[in-house]
Structure formats: structure tokens, C-alpha cells
C-alpha positions in Angstrom: -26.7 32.2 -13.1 -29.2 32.7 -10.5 -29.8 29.3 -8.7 -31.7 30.5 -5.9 -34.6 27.8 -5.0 -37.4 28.7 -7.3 -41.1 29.9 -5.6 -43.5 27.5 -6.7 -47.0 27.5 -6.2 -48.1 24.3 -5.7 -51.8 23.2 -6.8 -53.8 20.2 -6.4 -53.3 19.1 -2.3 -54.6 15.7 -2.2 -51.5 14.1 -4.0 -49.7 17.1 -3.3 -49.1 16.7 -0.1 -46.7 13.8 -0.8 -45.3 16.7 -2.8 -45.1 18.6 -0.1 -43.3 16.3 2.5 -40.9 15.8 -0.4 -39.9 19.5 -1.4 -39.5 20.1 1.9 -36.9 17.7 2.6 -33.2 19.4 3.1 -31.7 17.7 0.4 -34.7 19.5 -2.2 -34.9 22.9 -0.2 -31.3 24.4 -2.1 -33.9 23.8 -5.6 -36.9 24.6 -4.7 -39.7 26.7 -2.3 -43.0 26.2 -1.8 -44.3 30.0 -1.6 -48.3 29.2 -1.8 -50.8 26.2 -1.5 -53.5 25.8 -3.6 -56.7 23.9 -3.6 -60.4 24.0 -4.7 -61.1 22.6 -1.3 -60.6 25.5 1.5 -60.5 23.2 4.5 -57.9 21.4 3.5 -55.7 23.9 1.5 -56.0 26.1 5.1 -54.8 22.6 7.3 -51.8 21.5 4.8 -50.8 25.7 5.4 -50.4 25.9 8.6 -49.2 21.5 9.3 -46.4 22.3 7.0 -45.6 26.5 7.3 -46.3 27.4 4.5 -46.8 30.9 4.2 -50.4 31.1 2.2 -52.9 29.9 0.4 -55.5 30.2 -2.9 -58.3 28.4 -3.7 -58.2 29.0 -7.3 -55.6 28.5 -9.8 -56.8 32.3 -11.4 -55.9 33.7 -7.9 -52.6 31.7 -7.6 -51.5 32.9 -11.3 -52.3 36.6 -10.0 -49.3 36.3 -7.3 -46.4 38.1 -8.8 -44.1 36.0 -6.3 -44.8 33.0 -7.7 -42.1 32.2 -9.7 -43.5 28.7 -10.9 -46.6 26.3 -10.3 -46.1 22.9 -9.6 -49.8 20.8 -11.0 -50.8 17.6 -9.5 -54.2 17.6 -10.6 -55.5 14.6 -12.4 -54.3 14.0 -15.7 -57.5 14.7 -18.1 -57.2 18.1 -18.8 -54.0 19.0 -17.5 -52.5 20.3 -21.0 -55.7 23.4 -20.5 -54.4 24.0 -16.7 -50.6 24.2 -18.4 -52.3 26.6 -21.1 -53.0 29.0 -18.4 -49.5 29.0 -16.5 -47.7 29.2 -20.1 -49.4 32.3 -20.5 -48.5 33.9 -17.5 -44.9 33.6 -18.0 -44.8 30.2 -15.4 -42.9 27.3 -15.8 -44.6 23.7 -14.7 -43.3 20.8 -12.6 -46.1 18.3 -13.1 -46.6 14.4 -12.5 -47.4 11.3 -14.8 -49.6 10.8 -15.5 -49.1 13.9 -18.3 -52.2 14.2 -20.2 -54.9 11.7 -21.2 -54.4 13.2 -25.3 -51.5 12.8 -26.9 -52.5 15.7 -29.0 -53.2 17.8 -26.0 -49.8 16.7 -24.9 -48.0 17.4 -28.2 -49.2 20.9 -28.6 -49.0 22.1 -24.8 -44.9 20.5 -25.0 -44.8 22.5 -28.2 -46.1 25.7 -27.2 -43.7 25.6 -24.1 -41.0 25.3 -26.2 -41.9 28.4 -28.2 -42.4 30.6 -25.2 -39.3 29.6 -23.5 -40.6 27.5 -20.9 -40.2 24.5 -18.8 -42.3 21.6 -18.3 -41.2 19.1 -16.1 -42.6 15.3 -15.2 -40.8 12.8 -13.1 -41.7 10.2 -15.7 -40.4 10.5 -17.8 -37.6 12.5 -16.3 -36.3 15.1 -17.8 -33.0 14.1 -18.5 -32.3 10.3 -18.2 -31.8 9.5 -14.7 -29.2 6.6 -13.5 -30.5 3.3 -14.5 -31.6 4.5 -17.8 -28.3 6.0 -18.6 -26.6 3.0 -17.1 -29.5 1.1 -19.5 -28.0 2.9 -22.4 -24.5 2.3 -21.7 -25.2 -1.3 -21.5 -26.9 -1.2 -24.4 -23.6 0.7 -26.4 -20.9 -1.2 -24.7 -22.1 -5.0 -25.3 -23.7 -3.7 -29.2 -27.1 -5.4 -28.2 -28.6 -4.9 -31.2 -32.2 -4.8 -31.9 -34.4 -4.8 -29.2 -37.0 -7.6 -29.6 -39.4 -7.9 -26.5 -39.8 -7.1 -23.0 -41.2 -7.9 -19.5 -42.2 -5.0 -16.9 -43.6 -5.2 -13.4 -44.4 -3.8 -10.8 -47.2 -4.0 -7.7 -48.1 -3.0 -3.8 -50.7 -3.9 -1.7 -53.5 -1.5 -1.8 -57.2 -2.0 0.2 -58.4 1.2 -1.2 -62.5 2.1 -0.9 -64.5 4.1 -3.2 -64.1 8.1 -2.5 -65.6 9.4 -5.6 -62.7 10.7 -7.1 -61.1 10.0 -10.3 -59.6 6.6 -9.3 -63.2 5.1 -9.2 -63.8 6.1 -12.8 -62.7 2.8 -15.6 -62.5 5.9 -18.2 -61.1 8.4 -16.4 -58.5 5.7 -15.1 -58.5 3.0 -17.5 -57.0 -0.6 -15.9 -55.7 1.3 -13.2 -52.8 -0.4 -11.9 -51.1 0.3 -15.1 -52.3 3.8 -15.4 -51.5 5.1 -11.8 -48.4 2.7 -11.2 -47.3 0.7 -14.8 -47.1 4.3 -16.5 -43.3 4.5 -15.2 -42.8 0.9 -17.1 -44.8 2.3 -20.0 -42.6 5.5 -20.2 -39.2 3.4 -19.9 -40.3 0.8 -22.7 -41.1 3.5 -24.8 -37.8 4.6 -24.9 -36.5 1.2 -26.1 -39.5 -0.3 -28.0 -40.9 3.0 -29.6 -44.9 3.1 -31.1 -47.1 0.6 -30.2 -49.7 -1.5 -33.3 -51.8 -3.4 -30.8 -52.4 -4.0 -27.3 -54.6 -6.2 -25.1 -55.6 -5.8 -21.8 -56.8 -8.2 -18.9 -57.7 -7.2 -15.5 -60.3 -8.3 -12.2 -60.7 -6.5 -9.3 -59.8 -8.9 -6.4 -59.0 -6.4 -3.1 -60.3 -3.1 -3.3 -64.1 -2.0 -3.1 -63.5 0.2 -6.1 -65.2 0.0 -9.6 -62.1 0.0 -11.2 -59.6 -2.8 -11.4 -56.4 -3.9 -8.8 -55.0 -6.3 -10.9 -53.8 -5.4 -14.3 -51.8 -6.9 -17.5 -51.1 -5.5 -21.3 -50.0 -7.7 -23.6 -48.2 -5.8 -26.5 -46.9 -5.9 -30.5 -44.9 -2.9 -31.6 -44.6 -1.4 -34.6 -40.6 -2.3 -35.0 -42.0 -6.1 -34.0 -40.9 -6.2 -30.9 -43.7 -7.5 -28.2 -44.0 -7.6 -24.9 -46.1 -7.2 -21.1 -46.7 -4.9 -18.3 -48.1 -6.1 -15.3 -49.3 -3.7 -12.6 -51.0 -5.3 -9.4 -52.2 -3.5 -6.1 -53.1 -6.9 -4.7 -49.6 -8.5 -3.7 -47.6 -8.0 -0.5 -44.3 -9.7 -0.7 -42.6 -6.3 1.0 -41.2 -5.8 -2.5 -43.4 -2.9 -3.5 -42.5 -0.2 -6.3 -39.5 -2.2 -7.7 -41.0 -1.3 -11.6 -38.6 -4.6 -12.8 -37.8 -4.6 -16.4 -36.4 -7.7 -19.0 -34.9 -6.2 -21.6 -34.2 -8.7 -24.1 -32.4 -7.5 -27.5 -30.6 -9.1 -30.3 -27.3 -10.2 -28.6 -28.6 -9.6 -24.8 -30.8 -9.1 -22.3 -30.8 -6.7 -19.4 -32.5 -6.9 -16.1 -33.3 -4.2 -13.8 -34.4 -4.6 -9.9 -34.8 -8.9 -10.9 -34.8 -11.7 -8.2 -36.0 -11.7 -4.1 -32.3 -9.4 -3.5 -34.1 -6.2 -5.1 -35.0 -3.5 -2.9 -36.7 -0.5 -3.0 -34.3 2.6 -2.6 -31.4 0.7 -4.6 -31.4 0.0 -8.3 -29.7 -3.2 -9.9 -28.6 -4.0 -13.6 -27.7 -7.0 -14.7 -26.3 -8.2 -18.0 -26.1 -10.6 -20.0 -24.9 -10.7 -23.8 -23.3 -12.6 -26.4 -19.8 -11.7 -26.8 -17.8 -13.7 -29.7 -19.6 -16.2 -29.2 -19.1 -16.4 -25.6 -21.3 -15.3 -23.0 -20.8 -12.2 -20.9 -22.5 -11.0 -17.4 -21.9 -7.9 -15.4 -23.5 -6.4 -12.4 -24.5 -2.9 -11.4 -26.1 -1.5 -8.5 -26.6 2.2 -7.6 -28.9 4.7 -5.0 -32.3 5.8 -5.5 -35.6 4.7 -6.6 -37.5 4.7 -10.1 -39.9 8.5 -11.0 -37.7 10.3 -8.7 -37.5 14.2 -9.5 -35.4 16.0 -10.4 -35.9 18.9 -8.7 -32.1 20.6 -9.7 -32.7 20.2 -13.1 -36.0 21.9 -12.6 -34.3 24.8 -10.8 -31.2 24.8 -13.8 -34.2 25.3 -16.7 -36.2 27.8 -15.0 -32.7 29.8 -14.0 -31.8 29.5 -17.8 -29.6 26.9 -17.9 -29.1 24.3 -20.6 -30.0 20.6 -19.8 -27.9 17.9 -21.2 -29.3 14.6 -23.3 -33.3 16.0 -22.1 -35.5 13.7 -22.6 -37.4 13.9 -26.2 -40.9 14.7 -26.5 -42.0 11.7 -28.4 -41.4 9.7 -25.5 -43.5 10.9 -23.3 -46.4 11.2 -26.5 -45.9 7.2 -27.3 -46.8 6.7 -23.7 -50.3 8.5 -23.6 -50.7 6.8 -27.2 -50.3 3.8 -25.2 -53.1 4.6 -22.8 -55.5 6.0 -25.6 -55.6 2.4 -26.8 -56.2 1.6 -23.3 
């Protein structure tokens, strides 16, 4: 097999540039290149170029797509849309490495996964993964191991401290960005619950805007009934600074057990902890597991294997990542 990094055009330089600075770390370079910027805006598209060496740039996605060395694109434009952008790269022969949030249909995001499926091709998000990173295996192990049973409800967190202003772009919109700690940050907690808790009946929402200047909210909860009856919340804040930021905790409470991920003032960001405990005969049971790494990381060599033709084990399913834009749609 061919496992030489892949060329990737990458389009959308505002967030990209995170994605840039990340790609372009030794550890990612074996998997990936990045062969072309692209960006609507010239000024900045030409900057990013030449800060980071990159060799060229477009400013349209038509131009990019007409660059036979461009062996994928990666798209970190804002979500509503997306699946039409992907529609365009499918057709060229491209595969996608793209972001959550995925799409703002679940339709849209249903028949783009489909269609890539039938041509051959490779879409990949960072939430959720495409094949179940650490915790969530270590999650599902748990979950075997101890028989846990049922799951019957749920608590996820996570928050930063953000003092953002107005900049016109999609963030200030409530539509385009509905509750927006949840959509920008919560959507890794939505994607892992609905892995566990499946399709959602109802939802509530509550939210203020205490910090930033924007018209849409900082400060964010869902309240939530599934359709297997489980329930359970999501809170996503950008109003709290307790230099615990991005820890996306989880209690996971099923029939015989509960599991915690990244719980109590010990958690910190770059390592992941799962603890356990279950009903065992009667008798109570706890265990402790700690690992590397941090939650929506990508996986950029899995990326590389798909493209190359290789066969990914367990991949994530597709209605996963549909239930989570269902979530939002309720939103």
C-alpha cells in the first residue's frame, strides 16, 4: 500500500489555521501534506502561505478542485452547507477531512455520507472520529466487562473562558449557531452520548449571555428525554475559568453502573481518566483508568490508511454522527 502523506488542499483559513499549525506538527507530517491554501479572502490566504511555507494558494474552491496535485481537500468552512461543498470534491474523485460541526441537515448529511460511500470515498470528522478513539473504546470495554446493562441517563460538560466581540461571522448568528456553547463546544458531548443514548424525543434548552458582546449566547444547557427513556444534560459554558478548560466530562449511569470520564479538580486537559463503578454480585466494584490525549483529536493516520485503500476497523457508523445534527435541528 502506498502510505505516502496524502496532498491536501486545505480550504477555509480562518479556523484553518489551527489546522494548519496542527498538520504541520512532526508527529502528523508521515500522514499528511498540506500542498495548497485556500480562501475566499486573498489577504489572508497569501499571509498564512508564506507564515507557514506553504507552497500556494487559490481563492476559490473551483480553482483548488482544478489542481491535479491535490490529492485531497480538507473543509473547515462553517457547517450550513458543507454537505453542497462535499458534493463538489466527491465529484472530482477527492476525499474530505472535515470538522464538527458536520452539517446543519441531517438529510444533507445522510445523503452526502451515502453518496461517498458509493463512489469510494472518504469523509472524515474528528467528531465523531472515525474509528473509536481511546476513551470510547476503553468506554465500551467498561461497558462489556462489568455487563452494565441499560443505559438510563447521563451528565456532560464542558466550558472555557471566552470574551469574544461581535465580527460578523457566523458565530453572531442564534440560527446559524443555535445556543452556541453547545453547538461550537457541547457537539463532542452530543456526538459521544449519541453513541450510548441513541435518538432523542425531546429537548429543552436554557441559555444567557453573561461575557461576550455577541448576539448569541456563552452560557448554555439542554435538558434531554430519549427515545429508549433514558434522559439526561449537556452543559457548555464560555464564561468559567477554573484552568480546567475542554475536559468534555461525562456521567455515564447504566443499569448496574456508572462511568465517569475526566470527573473531579485531578482532571487535566491532555490526559483522559475513566472511572468505574458497578454492581458486581451484589457487591460493589471500582476501577481506574487513565491514558494520553485529549477528546476530537484526529486521526490523521486513519485518514491517510482510507484514502491509500486501506480497510478501517470498528469505523464509526453513520447514524451517529446523523442523531447528532438531529439533535441540533431540535435546537
Amino acid at each position: 500500500m502506498n502510505n505516502k502523506p496524502v496532498k491536501l488542499g486545505l480550504v477555509g483559513l480562518h479556523f484553518g489555521e489551527l489546522m494548519i499549525k496542527d498538520l504541520q506538527k512532526p508527529e502528523n507530517q508521515p500522514f499528511i501534506e498540506i500542498a495548497a491554501l485556500c480562501d475566499r479572502d486573498e489577504p489572508l490566504a497569501k499571509r498564512l502561505t508564506a507564515e507557514y511555507g506553504i507552497a500556494k494558494y487559490y481563492t476559490s474552491l473551483e480553482t483548488l478542485l482544478a489542481d491535479p496535485g491535490i490529492e485531497a481537500v480538507g473543509l473547515f468552512t462553517a457547517p450550513e452547507g458543507r454537505a453542497k461543498l462535499i458534493d463538489q470534491i466527491l465529484d472530482t474523485g477527492r476525499d474530505v477531512l472535515t470538522t464538527k460541526p458536520f452539517e446543519r441537515s441531517s438529510e444533507e448529511a445522510r445523503r452526502i455520507l451515502q453518496k461517498a460511500r458509493s463512489l469510494g470515498r472518504t469523509i472524515h470528522l474528528n467528531s465523531p472520529a472515525p474509528t473509536p478513539p481511546e476513551d470510547i473504546r476503553q468506554i465500551d470495554d467498561l461497558i462489556s466487562q462489568y455487563h452494565l446493562g441499560r443505559p438510563i441517563a447521563y451528565r456532560a460538560s464542558t466550558w472555557c473562558r471566552y470574551r469574544e466581540q461581535p465580527d460578523g461571522s457566523w458565530y453572531d448568528d442564534p440560527n446559524r449557531c443555535p445556543a452556541a456553547p453547545i453547538y461550537r463546544l457541547g457537539i463532542y458531548l452530543i456526538n459521544d452520548i449519541s453513541r450510548y443514548f441513541g435518538e432523542i424525543e425531546n429537548l429543552q434548552v436554557f441559555q444567557s449571555c453573561i461575557f461576550t458582546e455577541r448576539p448569541t449566547s456563552d452560557n448554555a444547557q439542554l435538558s434531554l428525554i430519549h427515545k429508549n427513556g433514558s434522559i439526561g444534560s449537556i452543559f457548555a459554558s464560555f464564561c468559567i475559568d477554573d484552568r480546567r478548560h475542554y475536559l468534555y466530562t461525562l456521567e455515564l449511569n447504566f443499569e448496574n453502573g456508572t462511568i465517569f470520564r475526566n470527573c473531579g479538580v485531578d482532571a487535566v486537559y491532555g490526559k483522559i481518566k475513566l472511572d468505574l463503578s458497578a454492581s458486581v454480585n451484589g457487591e460493589q466494584v471500582k476501577e481506574h483508568r487513565e491514558f494520553g490525549g485529549h477528546i476530537g483529536e484526529y486521526q490523521y493516520d486513519q485518514f491517510n490508511k482510507a484514502v491509500r485503500g486501506g480497510i478501517l476497523e470498528n469505523p464509526t457508523p453513520d447514524d451517529q454522527i446523523i442523531n447528532g445534527i438531529k439533535l441540533i435541528e431540535m435546537l
